[in-house]
C-alpha positions in Angstrom: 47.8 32.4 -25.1 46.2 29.1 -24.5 47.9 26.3 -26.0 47.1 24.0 -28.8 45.3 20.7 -28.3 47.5 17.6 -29.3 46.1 16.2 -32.9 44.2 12.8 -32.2 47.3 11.1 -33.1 50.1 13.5 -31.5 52.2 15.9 -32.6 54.9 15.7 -35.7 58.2 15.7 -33.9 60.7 13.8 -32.2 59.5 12.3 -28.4 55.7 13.7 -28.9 54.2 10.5 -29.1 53.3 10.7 -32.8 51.7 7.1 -33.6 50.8 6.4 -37.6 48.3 4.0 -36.7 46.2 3.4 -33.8 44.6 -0.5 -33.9 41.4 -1.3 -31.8 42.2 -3.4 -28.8 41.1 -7.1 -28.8 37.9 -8.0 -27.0 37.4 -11.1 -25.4 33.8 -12.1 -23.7 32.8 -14.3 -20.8 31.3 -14.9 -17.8 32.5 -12.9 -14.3 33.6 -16.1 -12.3 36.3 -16.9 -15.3 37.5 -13.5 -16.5 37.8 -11.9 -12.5 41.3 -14.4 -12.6 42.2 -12.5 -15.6 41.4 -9.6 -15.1 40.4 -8.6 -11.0 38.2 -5.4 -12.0 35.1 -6.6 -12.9 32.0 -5.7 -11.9 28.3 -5.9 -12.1 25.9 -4.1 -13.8 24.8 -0.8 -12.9 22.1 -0.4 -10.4 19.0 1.4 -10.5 19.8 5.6 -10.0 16.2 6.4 -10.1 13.7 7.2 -7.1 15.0 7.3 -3.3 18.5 6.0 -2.0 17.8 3.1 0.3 21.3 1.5 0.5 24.4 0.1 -1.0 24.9 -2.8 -3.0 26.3 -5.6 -0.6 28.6 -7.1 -3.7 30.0 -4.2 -4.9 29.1 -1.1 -2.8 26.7 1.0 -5.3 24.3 3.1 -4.3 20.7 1.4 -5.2 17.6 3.9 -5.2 14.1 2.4 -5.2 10.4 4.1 -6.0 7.5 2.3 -7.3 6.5 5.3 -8.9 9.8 6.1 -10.4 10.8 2.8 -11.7 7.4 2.9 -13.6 8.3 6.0 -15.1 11.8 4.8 -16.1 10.3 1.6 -17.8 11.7 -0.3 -14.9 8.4 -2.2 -14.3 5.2 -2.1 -15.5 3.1 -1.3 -12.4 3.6 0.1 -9.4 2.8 -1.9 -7.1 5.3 -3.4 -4.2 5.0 -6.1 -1.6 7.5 -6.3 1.8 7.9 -9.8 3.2 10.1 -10.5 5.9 10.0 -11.6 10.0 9.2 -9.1 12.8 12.4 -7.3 13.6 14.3 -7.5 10.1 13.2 -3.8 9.3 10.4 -4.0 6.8 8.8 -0.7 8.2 12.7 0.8 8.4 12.6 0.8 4.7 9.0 1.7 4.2 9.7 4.7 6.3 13.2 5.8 4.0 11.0 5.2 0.4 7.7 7.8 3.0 10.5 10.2 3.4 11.7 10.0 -0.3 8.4 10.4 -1.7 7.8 13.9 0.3 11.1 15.1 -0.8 10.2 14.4 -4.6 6.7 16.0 -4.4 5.1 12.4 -3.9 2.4 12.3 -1.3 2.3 9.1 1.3 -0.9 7.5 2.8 -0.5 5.4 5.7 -3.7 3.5 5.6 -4.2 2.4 9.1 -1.0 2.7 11.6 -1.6 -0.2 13.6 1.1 0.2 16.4 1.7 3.1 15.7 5.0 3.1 13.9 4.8 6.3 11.4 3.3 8.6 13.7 6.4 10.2 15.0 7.6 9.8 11.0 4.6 12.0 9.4 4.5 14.6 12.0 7.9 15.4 12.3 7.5 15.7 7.9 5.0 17.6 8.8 2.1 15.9 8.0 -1.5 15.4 9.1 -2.1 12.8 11.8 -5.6 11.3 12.0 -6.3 9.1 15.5 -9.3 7.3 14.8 -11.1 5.7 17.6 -14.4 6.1 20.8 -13.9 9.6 21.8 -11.0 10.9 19.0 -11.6 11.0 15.3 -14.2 9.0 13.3 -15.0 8.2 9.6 -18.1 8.0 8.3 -17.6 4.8 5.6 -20.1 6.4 3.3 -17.9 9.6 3.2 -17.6 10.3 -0.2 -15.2 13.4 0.0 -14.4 15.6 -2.9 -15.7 13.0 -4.9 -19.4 13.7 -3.9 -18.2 17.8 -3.9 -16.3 17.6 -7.3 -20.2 15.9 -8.9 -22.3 18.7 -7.3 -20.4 21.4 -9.1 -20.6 19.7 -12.0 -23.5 18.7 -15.0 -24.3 16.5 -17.4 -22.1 13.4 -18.4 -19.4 14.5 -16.2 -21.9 14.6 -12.8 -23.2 11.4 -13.5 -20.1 9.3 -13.9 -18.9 10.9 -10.5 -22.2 10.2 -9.1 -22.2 6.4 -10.1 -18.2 6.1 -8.6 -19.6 7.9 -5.7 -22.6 5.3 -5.0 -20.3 2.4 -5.8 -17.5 3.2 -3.5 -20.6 3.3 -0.8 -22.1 0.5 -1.8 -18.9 -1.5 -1.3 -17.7 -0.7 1.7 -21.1 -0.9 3.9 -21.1 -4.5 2.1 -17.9 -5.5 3.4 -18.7 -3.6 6.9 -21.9 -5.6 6.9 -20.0 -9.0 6.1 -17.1 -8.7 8.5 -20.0 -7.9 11.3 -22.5 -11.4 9.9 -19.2 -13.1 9.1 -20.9 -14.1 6.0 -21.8 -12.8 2.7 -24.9 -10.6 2.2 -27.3 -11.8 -0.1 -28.3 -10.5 -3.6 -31.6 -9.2 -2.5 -30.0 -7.3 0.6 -27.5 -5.7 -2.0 -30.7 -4.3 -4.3 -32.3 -3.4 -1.2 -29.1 -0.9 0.1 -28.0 0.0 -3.0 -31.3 1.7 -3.9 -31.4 3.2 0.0 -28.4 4.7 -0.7 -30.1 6.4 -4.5 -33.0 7.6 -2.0 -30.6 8.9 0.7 -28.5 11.0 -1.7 -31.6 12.4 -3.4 -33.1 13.4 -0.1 -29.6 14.8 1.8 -27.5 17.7 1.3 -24.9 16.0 2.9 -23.3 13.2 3.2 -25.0 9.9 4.3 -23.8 7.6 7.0 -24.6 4.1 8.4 -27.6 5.5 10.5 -29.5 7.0 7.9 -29.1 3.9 6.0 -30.6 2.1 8.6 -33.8 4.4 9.4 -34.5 4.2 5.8 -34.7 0.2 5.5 -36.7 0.8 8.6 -38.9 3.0 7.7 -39.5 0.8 4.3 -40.7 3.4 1.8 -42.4 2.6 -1.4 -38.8 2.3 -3.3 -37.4 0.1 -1.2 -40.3 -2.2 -0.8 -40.4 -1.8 -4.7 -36.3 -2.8 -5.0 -37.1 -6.0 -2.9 -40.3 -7.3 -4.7 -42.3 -7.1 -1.6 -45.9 -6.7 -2.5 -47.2 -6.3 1.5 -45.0 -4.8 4.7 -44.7 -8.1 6.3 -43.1 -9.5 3.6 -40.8 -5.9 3.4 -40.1 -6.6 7.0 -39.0 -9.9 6.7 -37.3 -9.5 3.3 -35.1 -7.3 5.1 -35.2 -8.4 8.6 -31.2 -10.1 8.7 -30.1 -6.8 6.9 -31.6 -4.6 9.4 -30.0 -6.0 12.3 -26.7 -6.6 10.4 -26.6 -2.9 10.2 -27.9 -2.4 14.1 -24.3 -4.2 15.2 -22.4 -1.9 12.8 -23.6 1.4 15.0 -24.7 -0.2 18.5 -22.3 -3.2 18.6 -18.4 -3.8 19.1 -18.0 -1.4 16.5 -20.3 1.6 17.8 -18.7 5.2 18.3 -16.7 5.0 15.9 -18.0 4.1 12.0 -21.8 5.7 12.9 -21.2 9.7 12.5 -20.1 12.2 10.0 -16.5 12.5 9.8 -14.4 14.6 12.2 -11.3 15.2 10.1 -11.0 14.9 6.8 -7.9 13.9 4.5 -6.1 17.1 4.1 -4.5 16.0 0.4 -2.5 19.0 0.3 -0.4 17.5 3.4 3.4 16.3 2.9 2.2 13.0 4.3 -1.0 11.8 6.4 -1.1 8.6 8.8 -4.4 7.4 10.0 -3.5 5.7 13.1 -6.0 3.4 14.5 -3.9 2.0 17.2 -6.6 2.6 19.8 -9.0 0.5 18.5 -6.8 -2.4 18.1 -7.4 -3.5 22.1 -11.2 -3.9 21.0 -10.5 -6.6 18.9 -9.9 -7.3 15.9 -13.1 -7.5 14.4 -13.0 -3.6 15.2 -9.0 -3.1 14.1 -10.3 -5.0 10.7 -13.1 -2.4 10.2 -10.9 0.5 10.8 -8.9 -1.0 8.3 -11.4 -1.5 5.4 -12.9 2.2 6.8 -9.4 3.4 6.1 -8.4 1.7 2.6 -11.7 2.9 1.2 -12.0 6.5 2.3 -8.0 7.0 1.4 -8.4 5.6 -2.0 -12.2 7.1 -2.5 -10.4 10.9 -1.6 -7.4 9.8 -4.5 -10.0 8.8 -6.8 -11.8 11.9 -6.2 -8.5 14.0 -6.7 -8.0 12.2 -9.6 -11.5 13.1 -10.8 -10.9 16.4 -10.2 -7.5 16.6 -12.1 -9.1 15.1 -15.6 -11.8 17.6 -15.0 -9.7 20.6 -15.2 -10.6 21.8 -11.3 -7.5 20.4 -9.8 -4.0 19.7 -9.7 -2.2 16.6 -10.7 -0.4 14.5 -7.8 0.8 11.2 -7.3 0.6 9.0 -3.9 2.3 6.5 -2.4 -0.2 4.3 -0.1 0.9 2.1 2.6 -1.0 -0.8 3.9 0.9 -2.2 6.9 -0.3 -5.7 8.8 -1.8 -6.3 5.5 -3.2 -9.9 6.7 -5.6 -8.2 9.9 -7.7 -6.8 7.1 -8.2 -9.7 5.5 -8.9 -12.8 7.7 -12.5 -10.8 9.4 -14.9 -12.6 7.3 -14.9 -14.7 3.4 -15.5 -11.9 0.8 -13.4 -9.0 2.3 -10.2 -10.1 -0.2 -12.4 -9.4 -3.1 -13.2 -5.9 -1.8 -9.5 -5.3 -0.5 -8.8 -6.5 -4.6 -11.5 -4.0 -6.4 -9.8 -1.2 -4.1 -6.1 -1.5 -5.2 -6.0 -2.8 -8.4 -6.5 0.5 -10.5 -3.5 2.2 -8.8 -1.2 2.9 -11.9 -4.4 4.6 -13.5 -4.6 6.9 -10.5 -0.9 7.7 -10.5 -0.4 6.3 -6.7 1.8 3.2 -5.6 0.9 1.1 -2.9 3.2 -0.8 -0.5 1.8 -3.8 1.2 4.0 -5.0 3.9 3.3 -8.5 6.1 5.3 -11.1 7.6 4.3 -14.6 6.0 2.6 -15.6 2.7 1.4 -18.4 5.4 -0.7 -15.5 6.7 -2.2 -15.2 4.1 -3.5 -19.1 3.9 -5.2 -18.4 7.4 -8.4 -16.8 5.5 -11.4 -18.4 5.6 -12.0 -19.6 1.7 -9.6 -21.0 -0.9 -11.0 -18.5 -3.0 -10.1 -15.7 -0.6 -6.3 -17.2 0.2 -6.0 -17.6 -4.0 -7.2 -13.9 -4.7 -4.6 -12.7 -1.4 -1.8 -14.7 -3.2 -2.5 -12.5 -6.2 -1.5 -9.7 -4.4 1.9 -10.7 -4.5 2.2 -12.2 -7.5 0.6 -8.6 -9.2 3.5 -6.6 -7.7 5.9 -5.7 -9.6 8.8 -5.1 -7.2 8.9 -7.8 -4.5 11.3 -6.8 -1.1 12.3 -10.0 0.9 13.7 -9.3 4.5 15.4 -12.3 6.1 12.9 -15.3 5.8 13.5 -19.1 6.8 13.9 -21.4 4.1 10.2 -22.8 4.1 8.7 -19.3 3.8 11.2 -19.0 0.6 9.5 -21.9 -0.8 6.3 -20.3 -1.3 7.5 -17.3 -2.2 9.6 -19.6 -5.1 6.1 -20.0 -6.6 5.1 -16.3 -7.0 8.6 -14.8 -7.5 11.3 -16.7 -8.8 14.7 -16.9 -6.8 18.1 -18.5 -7.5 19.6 -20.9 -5.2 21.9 -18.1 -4.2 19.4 -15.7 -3.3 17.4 -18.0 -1.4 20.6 -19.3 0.9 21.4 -15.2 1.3 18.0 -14.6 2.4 17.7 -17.6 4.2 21.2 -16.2 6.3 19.2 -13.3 7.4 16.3 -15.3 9.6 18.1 -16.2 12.5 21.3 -15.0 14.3 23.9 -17.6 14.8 25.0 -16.3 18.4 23.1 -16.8 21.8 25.5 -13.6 22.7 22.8 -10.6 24.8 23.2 -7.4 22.3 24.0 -9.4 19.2 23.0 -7.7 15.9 20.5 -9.6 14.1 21.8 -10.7 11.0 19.2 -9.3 8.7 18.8 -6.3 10.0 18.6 -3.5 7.1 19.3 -5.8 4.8 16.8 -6.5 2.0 16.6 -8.5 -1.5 14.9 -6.7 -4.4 13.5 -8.5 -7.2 11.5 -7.4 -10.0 10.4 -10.2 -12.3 12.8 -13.1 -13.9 16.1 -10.5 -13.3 18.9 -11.2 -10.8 17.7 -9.9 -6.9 19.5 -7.0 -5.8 21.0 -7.3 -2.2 21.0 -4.2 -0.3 22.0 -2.8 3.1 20.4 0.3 4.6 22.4 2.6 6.6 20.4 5.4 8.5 21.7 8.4 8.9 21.3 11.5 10.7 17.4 11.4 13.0 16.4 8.6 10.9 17.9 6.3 14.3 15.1 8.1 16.4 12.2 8.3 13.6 12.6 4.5 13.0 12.9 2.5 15.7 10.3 0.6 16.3 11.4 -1.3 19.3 11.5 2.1 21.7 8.6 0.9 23.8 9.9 -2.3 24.6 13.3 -0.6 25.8 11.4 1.8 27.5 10.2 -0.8 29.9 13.0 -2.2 30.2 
């Protein structure tokens, strides 16, 4: 027979700890640095349990879990975006990869959008992921590749067709502006925007298929009555000049540094249904980096045009719903090509929580970001930072922190810990790096949370970034 439990005040006898009264203990309140001489077992306040592990509290040894995507969904921020800063070598892409492998695990799909070394090719495959190699002679993109988004407005009618059509046309539209203004290194005029714009209209009226650069450009060459109609040209010498800048503009974009690549249907398509998918466009990056930038804005704005489409899709009833985790790695490459491309690099991103995807922009210096070409383009980069809701600083000298003061506020504290991580303090050969795996994460006014990241298990081999260089040694 199981015994009695004890009343809430013990039992009524002799030695049972019977109390007649039971008085609330005193509570006294004050700050940590006083009441840890009082009383030694103190501690902070919890830290977040939601989204994927990524280390342990460097105070007091809890176990801190990060997601964009989850911390929205707890309330923990209010978008879901994230920005990376730190110097080469500190482990900015180490944690990137932990949060890629998190998000597969929890159903999450990530985007690498453009592997520029490559240094989550290994990472994806081994999920089991899709692997696109862009470059002359492997995989191409056609930029006016509207996807499922083009698919998804053929099946349908009505209202529904024509808002997919117009988001189908715009996401064109914008990209071969930005292709041609990274190629002219200018802006395109307003005329030359009417004038492709409605080539684009005739082009999708006339094809089955998808359009690419070189039908664009055999159309303004061939100068039909809608286009000379769209440029206010009453004669075809004034057509021909109206349009003579734009015509070779587009010429570079499929016979210049940037031919085989950007001027054919594409190869592979996203496969969405992947764990995880890495466009690597490492190859192109020894043809310069007007071509690397391309890629880049290629990559950005087919990734996020497929999203949109599965998004589409989703509130149409024809799909299911998913959420996505882009990465944009080297973030300053795609920026500094030509004025204008920050404002397209903007109009891509900023609609991410609406699509249910979180993006992860990782670079080195907010002083990259000042090398762009316009005020105007190094304000609107800033804001890419300061629109982030999470904000992970890797070790970072004390200059760096200054601008960084400006966009995220930091406490004297948390700047001289972060500022300990940027250099090591011994000439000693093997020496580890100070900052290495360690990371401060700071979400608006609150308190920075430092972490340290441990890797376990074939997370040493998947990581490493630095295997080439040892390679050779």
């Amino acid at each position: 027979m199981a015994e009695a439990l004890a009343p809430a005040w013990g039992w009524r006898q002799p030695g049972a700890g019977r109390a007649a009264h039971v008085e609330a203990a005193p509570e006294f309140q004050a700050t940590t640095s006083q009441v840890c001489g009082l009383f030694p077992f103190t501690a902070g306040s919890g830290t977040p349990t939601v989204g994927t592990p990524v280390g342990r509290h460097q105070l007091w040894g809890e176990v801190v879990c990060l997601d964009p995507l989850a911390w929205l969904r707890a309330g923990l921020v209010t978008n879901p975006g994230m920005f990376v800063l730190g110097q080469p070598g500190t482990g900015k892409s180490t944690l990137v990869k932990r949060l890629v492998t998190g998000a597969v695990a929890t159903g999450t799909t990530p985007i690498i959008l453009g592997d520029t070394k490559p240094d989550y090719t290994k990472l994806v495959e081994y999920l089991g992921g899709q692997v696109i190699r862009v470059g002359r002679g492997l995989d191409r993109i056609n930029p006016l590749d509207a996807g499922p988004l083009d698919q998804a407005r053929r099946r349908h009618a009505g209202a529904d067709a024509e808002a997919l059509r117009w988001e189908a046309r715009s996401r064109r539209l914008s990209l071969i502006l930005a292709l041609a203004t990274l190629v002219r290194e200018a802006r395109i005029t307003n005329a030359e925007e009417v004038a492709l714009g409605r080539a684009i209209d005739l082009l999708d009226d006339r094809l089955d298929g998808e359009p690419t650069i070189v039908d664009v450009l055999r159309v303004l060459e061939q100068g039909p009555v809608e286009l000379r109609s769209a440029t206010r040209s009453d004669t075809d010498t004034a057509y021909r000049e109206q349009t003579r800048d734009l015509v070779f503009t587009l010429d570079l974009l499929i016979s210049g540094s940037l031919a085989g690549v950007f001027d054919s249907p594409t190869t592979r398509p996203l496969d969405l249904d992947a764990p995880a998918i890495s466009v690597d466009i490492s190859r192109v990056r020894a043809a310069g980096d007007k071509l690397l930038t391309a890629a880049m804005l290629c990559t950005w704005a087919y990734a996020f045009g497929m999203v949109d489409a599965a998004t589409a899709l989703t509130h149409l009833g024809a799909g299911p719903r998913r959420s996505y985790l882009g990465v944009m790695d080297e973030l300053w490459r795609a920026l500094r090509g030509a004025p204008g491309l920050v404002e397209h690099a903007d109009a891509l991103t900023r609609l991410n929580r609406a699509k249910g995807m979180a993006s992860i922009m990782i670079t080195h210096s907010l002083a990259d970001l000042d090398a762009l070409p316009t005020e105007e383009d190094r304000a609107k980069a800033k804001g890419f930072a300061d629109r982030s809701a999470i904000t992970v600083l890797a070790g970072l000298p004390p200059r760096e922190l200054a601008r960084v003061n400006q966009i995220t506020p930091l406490t004297g504290p948390e700047q001289h810990l972060v500022t300990s991580w940027s250099a090591p303090d011994s000439w000693q050969p093997g020496a580890r790096h100070p900052g290495r795996g360690k990371y401060l994460i700071k979400t608006g006014e609150r308190l920075g949370i430092p972490i340290e990241l441990s890797l376990v298990g074939p997370e040493t081999e998947l990581y490493d970034t630095d295997q080439a260089i040892r390679a050779t040694a």
